[in-house]
Structures are given as C-alpha cells and as structure tokens.
C-alpha positions, -999 to +999 in steps of 0.1 A: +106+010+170+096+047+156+063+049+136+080+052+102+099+016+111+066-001+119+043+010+087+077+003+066+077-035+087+041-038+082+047-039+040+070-063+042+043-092+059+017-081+028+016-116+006+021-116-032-011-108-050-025-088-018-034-052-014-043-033+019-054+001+026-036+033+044-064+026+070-055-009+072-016-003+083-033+029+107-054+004+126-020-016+129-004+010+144-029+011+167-051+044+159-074+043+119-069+084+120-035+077+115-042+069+075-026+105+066+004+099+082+007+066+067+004+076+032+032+106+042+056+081+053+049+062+021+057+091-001+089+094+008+101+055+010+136+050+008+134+014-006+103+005-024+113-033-032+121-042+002+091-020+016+063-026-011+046+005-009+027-004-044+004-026-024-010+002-007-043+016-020-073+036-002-105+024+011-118+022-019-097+003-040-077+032-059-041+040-064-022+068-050-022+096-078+011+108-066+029+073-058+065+076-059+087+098-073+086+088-108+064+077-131+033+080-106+002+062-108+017+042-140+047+027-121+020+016-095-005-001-117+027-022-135+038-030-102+007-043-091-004-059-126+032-078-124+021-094-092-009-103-099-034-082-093-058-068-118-062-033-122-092-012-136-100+019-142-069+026-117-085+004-091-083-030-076-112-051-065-104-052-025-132-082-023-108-104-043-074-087-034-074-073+003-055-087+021-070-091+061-038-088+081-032-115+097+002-133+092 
C-alpha cells in the first residue's frame, strides 16, 4: 500500500468526536518528520467523507488555514462542530478530543 493509501486508511479508523494531529498519522507511518507530507496528501483528498480529513489538526489544536478546496477553515470548523467537537478561537482542546490511536 503507497503512502498516500495508508494516511487516507488511517482517517477512516479516527472515531466520531476525535481529532488527531498531522504528527499523529506521520508517527503511524512510521517516521514524525513525515507531518508535511501528511498535510500535502490531505490537501488534495479526493473523497473527504469517506477519508475525514476535517479531523486532522496540528500539534496544537488548530485547523488547517487552507483545508480543502472551498470554503477553507469555515467548512472545517462546521465539520467538526457537527460531530461534536467544540471549536474555539479555530481550535480544539486536544486534552478532551485527541484521539490516542489505538483501534
């Protein structure tokens, strides 16, 4: 399975009302430098409801300025506020929403 296939895999195993970082799915790939790469092959996901990129923030709890192709941050926060999770100030709180990886 290619890169792109796995971090695309990896979104599908995230549960409702759970965020994790570009680090997160860079560790799972098996190197945490990868994060860049991860948030490139998010960018340009074909299928964002059967590969929930919007539960994909940075180490710090923020969403992706540039997520998707329209609508940007906005489409993001709904997304996320429709599952569940509370945003502010464009950030979640990754002590109450991370999600730890393990399925």
């Amino acid at each position: 399975m290619c890169l792109k296939d796995r971090v695309y895999e990896y979104l599908t195993f995230i549960p409702k009302g759970k965020v994790v970082t570009y680090k997160q799915i860079a560790e799972y790939l098996g190197d945490p430098k990868l994060s860049r790469v991860v948030g490139n092959i998010l960018h340009v996901n074909p299928d964002p409801i059967g590969h929930p990129c919007y539960k994909v923030v940075n180490s710090k709890g923020g969403l992706a300025s540039n997520f998707g192709d329209i609508g940007g941050i906005e489409v993001q926060k709904n997304r996320l506020l429709e599952d569940g999770i509370d945003v502010v100030n464009y950030r979640v709180d990754l002590k109450k929403y991370q999600w730890d990886g393990n399925r």
